[in-house]
Each structure stands twice: as structure tokens, then as C-alpha cells.
N, C-alpha and C positions, 0 to 999 in steps of 0.2 A: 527589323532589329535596329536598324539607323534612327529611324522613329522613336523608339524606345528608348535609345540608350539617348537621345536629345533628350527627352521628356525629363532623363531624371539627372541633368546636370546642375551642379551646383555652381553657386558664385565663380569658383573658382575654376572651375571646370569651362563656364560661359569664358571664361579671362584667358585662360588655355587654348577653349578651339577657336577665337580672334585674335590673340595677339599674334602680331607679322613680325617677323624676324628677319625680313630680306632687306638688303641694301635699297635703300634710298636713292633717287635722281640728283646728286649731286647738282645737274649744271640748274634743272629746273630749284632746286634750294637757294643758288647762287641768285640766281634771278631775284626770286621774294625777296632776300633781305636787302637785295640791291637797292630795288622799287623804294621795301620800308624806310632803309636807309635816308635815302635823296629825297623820299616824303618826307618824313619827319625834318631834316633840314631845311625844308619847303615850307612846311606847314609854321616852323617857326619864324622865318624870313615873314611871311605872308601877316603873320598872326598879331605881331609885341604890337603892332603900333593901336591896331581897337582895343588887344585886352589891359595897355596900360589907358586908352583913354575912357573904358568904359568899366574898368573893373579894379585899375589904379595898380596894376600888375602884371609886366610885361612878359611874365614867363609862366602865367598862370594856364594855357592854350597848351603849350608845349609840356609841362609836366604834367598832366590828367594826360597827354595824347602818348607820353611816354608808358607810363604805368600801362595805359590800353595794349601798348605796344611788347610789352615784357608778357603781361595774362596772354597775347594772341600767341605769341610766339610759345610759350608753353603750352597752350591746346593745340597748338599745329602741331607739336611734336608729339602729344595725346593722342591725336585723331590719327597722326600719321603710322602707330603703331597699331592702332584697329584694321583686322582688313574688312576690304570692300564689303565682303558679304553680310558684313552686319547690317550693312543697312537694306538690305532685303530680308532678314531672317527674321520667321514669325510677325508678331505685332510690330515690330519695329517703322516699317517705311507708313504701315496705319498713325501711327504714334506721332509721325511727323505730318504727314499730312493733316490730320484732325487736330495737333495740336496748332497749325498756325491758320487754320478757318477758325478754331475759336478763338485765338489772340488778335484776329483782324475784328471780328465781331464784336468780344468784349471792349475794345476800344468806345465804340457808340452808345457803350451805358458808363463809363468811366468818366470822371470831368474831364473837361478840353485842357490840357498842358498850353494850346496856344488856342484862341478863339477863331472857329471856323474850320477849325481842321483835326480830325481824328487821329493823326498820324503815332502819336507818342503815349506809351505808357510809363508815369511819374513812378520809378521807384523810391522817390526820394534822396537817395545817393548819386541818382545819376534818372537817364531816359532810354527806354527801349523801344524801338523800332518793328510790331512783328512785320512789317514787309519786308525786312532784313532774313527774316527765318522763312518764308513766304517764298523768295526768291529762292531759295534751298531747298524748299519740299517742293516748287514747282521741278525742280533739276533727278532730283529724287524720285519723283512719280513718273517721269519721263520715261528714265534707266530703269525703271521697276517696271512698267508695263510692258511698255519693250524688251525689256529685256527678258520678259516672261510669256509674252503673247507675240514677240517680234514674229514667229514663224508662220501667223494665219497673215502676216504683211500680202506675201506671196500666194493665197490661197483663194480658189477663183470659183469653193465651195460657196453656194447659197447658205445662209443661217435656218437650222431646222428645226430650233430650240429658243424658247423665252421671247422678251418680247419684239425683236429682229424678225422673229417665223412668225408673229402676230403681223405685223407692217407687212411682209410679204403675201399670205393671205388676205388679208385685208385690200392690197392692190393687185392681186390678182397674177403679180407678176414675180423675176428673183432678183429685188432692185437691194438687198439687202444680203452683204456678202459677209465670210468671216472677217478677210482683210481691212474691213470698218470697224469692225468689234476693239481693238484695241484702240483705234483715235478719237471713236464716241469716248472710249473709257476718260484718256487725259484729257481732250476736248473739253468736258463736263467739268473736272479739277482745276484745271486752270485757267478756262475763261471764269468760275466763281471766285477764283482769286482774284483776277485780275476786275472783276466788277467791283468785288469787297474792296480794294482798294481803289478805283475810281470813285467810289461812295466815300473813301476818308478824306476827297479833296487832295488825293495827288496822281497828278497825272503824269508825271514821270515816271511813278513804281508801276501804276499799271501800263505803260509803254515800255518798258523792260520786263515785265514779265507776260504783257500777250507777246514782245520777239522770242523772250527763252523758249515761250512753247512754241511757240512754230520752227525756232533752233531745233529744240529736241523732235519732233515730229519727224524736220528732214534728217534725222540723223537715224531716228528709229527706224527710216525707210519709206514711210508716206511718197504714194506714187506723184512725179512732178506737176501732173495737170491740175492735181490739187493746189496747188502751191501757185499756179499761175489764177486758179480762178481766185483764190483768198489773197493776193497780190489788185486783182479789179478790183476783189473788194472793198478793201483798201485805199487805192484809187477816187472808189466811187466817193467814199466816207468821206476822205480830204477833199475831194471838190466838192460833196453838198456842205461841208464845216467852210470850206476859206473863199468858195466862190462870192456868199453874198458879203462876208466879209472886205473881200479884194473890190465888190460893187459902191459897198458903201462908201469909200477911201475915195474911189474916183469921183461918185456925186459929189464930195465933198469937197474935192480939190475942184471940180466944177464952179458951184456954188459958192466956193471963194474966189474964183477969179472973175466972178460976175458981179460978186457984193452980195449978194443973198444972206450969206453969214458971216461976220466978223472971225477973224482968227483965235479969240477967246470962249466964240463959240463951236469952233470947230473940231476940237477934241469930245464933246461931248454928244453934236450930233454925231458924230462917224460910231463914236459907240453906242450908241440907243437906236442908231439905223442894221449896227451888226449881233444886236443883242439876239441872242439865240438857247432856245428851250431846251437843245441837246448838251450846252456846253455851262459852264459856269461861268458867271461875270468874270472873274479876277483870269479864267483861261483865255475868252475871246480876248480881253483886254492888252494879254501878252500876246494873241495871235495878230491883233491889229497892229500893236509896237513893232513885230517882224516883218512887215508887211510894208507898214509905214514908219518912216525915220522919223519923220517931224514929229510923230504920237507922245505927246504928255514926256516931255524931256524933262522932267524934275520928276516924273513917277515910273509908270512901265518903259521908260527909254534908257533910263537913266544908269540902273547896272548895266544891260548892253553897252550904249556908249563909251562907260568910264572900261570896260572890259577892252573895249578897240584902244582905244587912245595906249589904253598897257600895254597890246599886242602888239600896236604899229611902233609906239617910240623903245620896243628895246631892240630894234632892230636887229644885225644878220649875227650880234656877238651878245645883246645885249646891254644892261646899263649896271651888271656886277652885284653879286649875290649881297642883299641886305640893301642894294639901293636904290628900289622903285618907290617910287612916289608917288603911284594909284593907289598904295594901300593905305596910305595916311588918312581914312576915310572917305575913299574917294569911291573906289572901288567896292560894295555892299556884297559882305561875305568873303571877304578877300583869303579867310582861311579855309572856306568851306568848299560853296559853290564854285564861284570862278576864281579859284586858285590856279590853273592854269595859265589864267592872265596874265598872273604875276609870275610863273615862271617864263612867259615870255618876255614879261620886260626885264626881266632880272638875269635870265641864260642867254635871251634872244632865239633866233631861229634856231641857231646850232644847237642851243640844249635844248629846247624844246621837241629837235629833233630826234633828238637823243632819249629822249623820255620815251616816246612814240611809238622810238624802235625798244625799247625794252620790254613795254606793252605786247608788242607783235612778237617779240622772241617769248614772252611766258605763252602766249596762246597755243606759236606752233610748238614748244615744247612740252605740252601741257596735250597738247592733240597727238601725238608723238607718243606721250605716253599712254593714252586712252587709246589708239589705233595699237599697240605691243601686249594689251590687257590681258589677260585670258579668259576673261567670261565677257559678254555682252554688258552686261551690268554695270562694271569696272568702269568698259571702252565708254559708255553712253557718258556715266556718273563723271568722271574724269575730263570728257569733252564739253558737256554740259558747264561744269565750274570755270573753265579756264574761258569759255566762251562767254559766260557773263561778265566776267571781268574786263574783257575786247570790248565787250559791246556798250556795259557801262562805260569805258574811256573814250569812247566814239562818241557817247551821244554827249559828256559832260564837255569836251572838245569842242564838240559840234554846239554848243548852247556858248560857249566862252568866245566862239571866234564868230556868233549871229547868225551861224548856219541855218539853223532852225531856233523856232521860238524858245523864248526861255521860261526851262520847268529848272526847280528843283532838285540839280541831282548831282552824288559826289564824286570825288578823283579817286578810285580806287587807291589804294597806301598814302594817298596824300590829303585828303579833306581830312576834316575832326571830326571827330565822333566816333564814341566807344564800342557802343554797338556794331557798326561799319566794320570797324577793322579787327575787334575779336571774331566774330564772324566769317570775314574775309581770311581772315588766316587761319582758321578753324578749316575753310571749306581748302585752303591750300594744304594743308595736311592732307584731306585725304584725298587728294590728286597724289601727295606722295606716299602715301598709304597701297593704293593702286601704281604706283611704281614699284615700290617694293615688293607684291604681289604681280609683277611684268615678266615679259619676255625679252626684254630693253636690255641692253648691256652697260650697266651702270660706270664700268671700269674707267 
């Protein structure tokens, strides 16, 4: 009868059995617009001095980032009145997944918005991002298989059906269990994501979205020894990419303290000695700059560098909002990328500090809410979103202060971009969407 009486709902009827009625996470709400808040103050500190020298209009960054910021904020509070369930109901979690493999794919028949890289589709009005929605349906498909197959996690039944009972037959033995059946399933979804977007030339979205899925995997349950052999894996991968790399660097510095090659020639053998068939030029190139300080300090050194010099001179207080002086074009991307830079020259440690932990407090209150859920779906859906958002601030962090090489990638609530932040706060709605569908005591 349930079946049935689904089948013949109408519009209004669908708007009925999802709209959520329950009180909202208060302190997690506090959080978001805190973040938006001190971004947006951020992002225009960082911003007036390129968009008046390259655009002749110092508040041009900050009002497109504001209006982004007004549309986000009203689909958060959209999404946040959808409950969870909708996005497992019928076609829906298919709709998302198959809708952003084809917006990753149609990118590579579309013209290049920038030469060399697929990353953007030209609306005209503005640019879209699908590894922005990519990042969403990998979160999605997570909470949806698990959340639907979570129970063979634990199940130590051989496969005796389709083609799992074919591989068993076939080797003779029961190497093929139910408890696989569900992480072949996301395995499949989101390392093709995450390849589709290594094929558009950015290797930041696919390194946030091969961790989302391995987030979501340990979260669905995935037994640990997994995790430690796809952890060698790993391993392995980074030592055959940065070993001949790290080899080249030292012939070099050899070869220059012998005379063999002049210091003008030395940027260019170190890269044509590290040049590699798995990696793309313009990536070894930043993995060499990480590696090596001295590398092309007018090219791949040169955001790095001007990044420190922001981070070391604002010291333990800073040098006072509005008054760094890496962003006067010194600092490339000073609104986007390493925007953090500048809020360390500009807060110093203590605000920077302070940013970090606001970071850490949406996560654990965002985990908080996803552990209080009532359905698996929720708890996954709800962990997933707040954990990308961690993790994206970890690695944009970790690229601002030379952690690691530098890709590509933005300040949650504080870089530009439209796409970014309707999105982002789209996806924080229904983290409080699933609060208001909680066990959480809102009061």
C-alpha cells in the first residue's frame, strides 16, 4: 500500500512527505555564518588591491562575492527544510550521480574557458564548476550505498549470484564475499570521478575527492586492513612520482657545484631530468618547486615564497586588518588560492588561530549531528559534508604555509567563487536539514 500510495503523489504531496519541520542546530547555524561572515571581510581585505589594478574597481570581488553569499544563504535555508531522505528517494541519488559524470565529461567537448584545462563551464553570466557538484554526489553515493548495503559490511557470506559467484567459480575458491559488494559498488563511482577530473588538469579536486571516498568508506564501515593496504598504496604512488624527482634535484645541485651546468641552466635540466609520463608538466613542475626552494623563483616558487614572507611578517598579532602588503600584487591569487596568507599577515597567529578552530568546531558539530541522525543515510550524508569542508581547509592550509606542493584549491567561506560558496552552503543546509530531522537536543 506504501508503494502505492508513493506512486500517485503529487507535487504537493512530494513537498508534504519532505518538508522538515524540526528545529534547527542553532550553535552549528552560528558557526556558518560566523565562517561567511569573517570570509567575506577576508576576501575583501585580500581582494581591492588586484580588482582595482586589474579591473579599475576595488569593490568589484566583494559585491559578486556578496550577492553569491545572499542566493547561498537562501538555498541553505531551502535545502535545510528538505529532509534527508530525499536524497535517497527513487531517481533522486541516480540524478545526482549521473548528472555530475556527465557535467565532468561534457567539459572536454565545450571550449576551454582557460587554455589547458577543462575545469569550467562558461555560462556567460558567471562559470561553473561540475567538480563542485562531483564533490556532492561523491558524499551522496557514499551515504546511499551504505546506507542501503551497510549490513552485508559485517557479512562473511560468499557471493552466490551475478558476476562476484562468476570470480568465485572461476577461481575455484570464496575469495569473493558480500561484505565487498557494497565498496566495489562506490569504489567504481568515485575513483571514475576522480579520474574524470584528473583528465581536466586539476589535481587538487581529484585529491579531495579520492580522500572524500576513502572518508566515506571508513565511515560506512570498510574493515581497517583495508585502509592500511590502500594507505601503501599510496605510499608506494608518492615514492615512484617524487623519488626520481627528489634524484633529479640532487644531480643537479651536484653538477652545479662541479660546473658541469651553469645556474641558468639549471632549472631546466632538473625538469627534463624529472619529467614523467604519469604526471603532467605544469604538476612535476610544482612538485619540484616543493622539493626545491631555489626552482624558478620568478615562476612555480614564486606564489609559495611571496605566501611565507605574508605568513612569517604578520607575526604572533599580525600587521592589522586591511594592512598587508603581499597582496598589492605580490602574492598571486591573494583572493582565491592563498588567501590565508593574508589572513595571517593581517590577524597574525592568533587569528589565524582562531579561523582554524572555527573550522574544527563546524566539523565536530557537524559530526555531532550526523552521529544523533536517525537513519544511517542522515549520519553518513551529514559526516560526509562537514568532513569535506575539514579537509578542504587542511589541504588549502597546508598549500598556503608550503606544506605540500601547490594545487589549486579554495578557503572554504573565504576564497571567490560563486559556484564554491552557493554550493557550500547549499551542502550546509542539509547537514541542518538532518539536525532538524535529529535526536540532538537543539534547546
Amino acid at each position: 500500500m506504501a508503494n502505492n500510495s508513493e506512486k500517485g503523489l503529487s507535487l504537493k504531496g512530494i513537498i508534504r512527505k519532505f518538508n522538515n519541520f524540526g528545529g534547527i542546530d542553532i550553535w552549528f547555524l552560528a558557526i556558518v555564518l560566523c565562517l561567511l561572515g569573517v570570509g567575506l571581510i577576508m576576501m575583501f581585505s585580500a581582494s581591492y588591491p588586484s580588482a582595482l589594478a586589474l579591473d579599475g574597481d576595488s569593490t568589484l570581488y566583494i559585491r559578486y562575492q556578496a550577492i553569491y553569499a545572499v542566493l547561498g544563504i537562501v538555498f541553505m535555508m531551502i535545502f535545510s527544510k528538505i529532509k534527508p531522505d530525499f536524497w535517497r528517494w527513487k531517481i533522486i541519488p541516480y540524478a545526482v550521480f549521473g548528472g555530475s559524470i556527465f557535467l565532468l565529461l561534457i567539459v572536454f567537448v565545450l571550449p576551454q574557458y582557460k587554455a589547458g584545462f577543462y575545469r569550467w563551464i562558461d555560462l556567460g553570466f558567471t562559470t561553473f564548476q561540475p567538480s563542485e557538484l562531483a564533490k556532492f554526489a561523491v558524499i551522496v553515493a557514499g551515504a546511499y550505498i551504505y546506507g542501503k548495503y551497510g549490513k552485508k559490511m559485517s557479512s562473511t557470506k560468499v557471493v552466490k549470484s551475478g558476476i562476484g559467484a562468476t570470480v568465485n567459480e572461476k577461481l575455484g575458491m570464496g575469495l569473493v564475499r558480500e561484505s565487498w559488494i557494497p565498496t566495489w559498488m562506490f569504489c567504481g563511482y568515485f575513483g571514475l570521478t576522480a579520474i574524470l577530473v584528473f583528465l581536466e588538469n586539476h589535481l587538487s579536486g581529484c585529491i579531495l575527492i579520492f580522500s572524500l571516498g576513502v572518508f566515506m568508506m571508513f565511515l560506512g564501515g570498510v574493515r581497517a586492513r583495508w585502509f592500511a593496504a590502500g594507505i601503501a598504496l599510496v605510499l608506494a604512488v608518492v615514492l615512484v612520482v617524487c623519488v626520481p624527482i627528489y634524484s633529479a634535484i640532487q644531480e643537479k645541485n651536484e653538477k652545479l657545484a662541479t660546473g658541469e651546468i651553469t645556474q641558468s641552466e639549471a632549472d631546466e635540466y632538473v625538469e627534463n631530468e624529472a619529467s614523467s609520463g604519469i604526471l603532467k608538466g605544469y604538476m612535476v613542475r610544482r612538485i619540484i618547486g616543493w622539493l626545491d626552494k631555489d626552482f624558478d623563483p620568478l615562476g612555480d616558487r614564486w606564489q609559495p615564497n611571496q605566501g611565507l614572507y605574508a605568513i612569517g611578517s604578520g607575526g604572533f598579532f599580525g600587521k592589522g586588518l586591511g594592512n598587508s602588503t603581499q597582496k598589492y600584487m605580490y602574492v598571486s591569487e591573494p583572493q582565491n588560492d592563498m588567501i590565508f596568507s593574508i589572513v595571517c599577515e593581517e590577524l597574525g597567529f592568533v587569528g589565524a588561530a582562531i579561523i582554524i578552530l572555527l573550522f574544527a568546531l563546524l566539523v565536530w558539530r557537524g559530526i555531532i549531528i550526523g552521529l544523533n541522525a536517525k537513519t544511517k543515510f542522515g549520519s553518513l550524508l551529514a559526516m560526509g559534508l562537514v568532513l569535506q569542508v575539514g579537509l578542504q581547509a587542511i589541504l588549502n592550509i597546508a598549500v598556503a604555509s608550503d606544506s605540500i606542493p601547490n594545487t589549486g584549491i579554495s578557503l572554504p567561506f573565504f576564497s571567490y567563487g560563486g559556484t564554491s560558496l552557493i554550493v557550500l552552503l547549499s551542502e550546509m543546509g542539509i547537514v541542518l536539514a538532518v539536525s532538524r530531522d535529529s535526536r540532538l537536543n537543539k534547546k
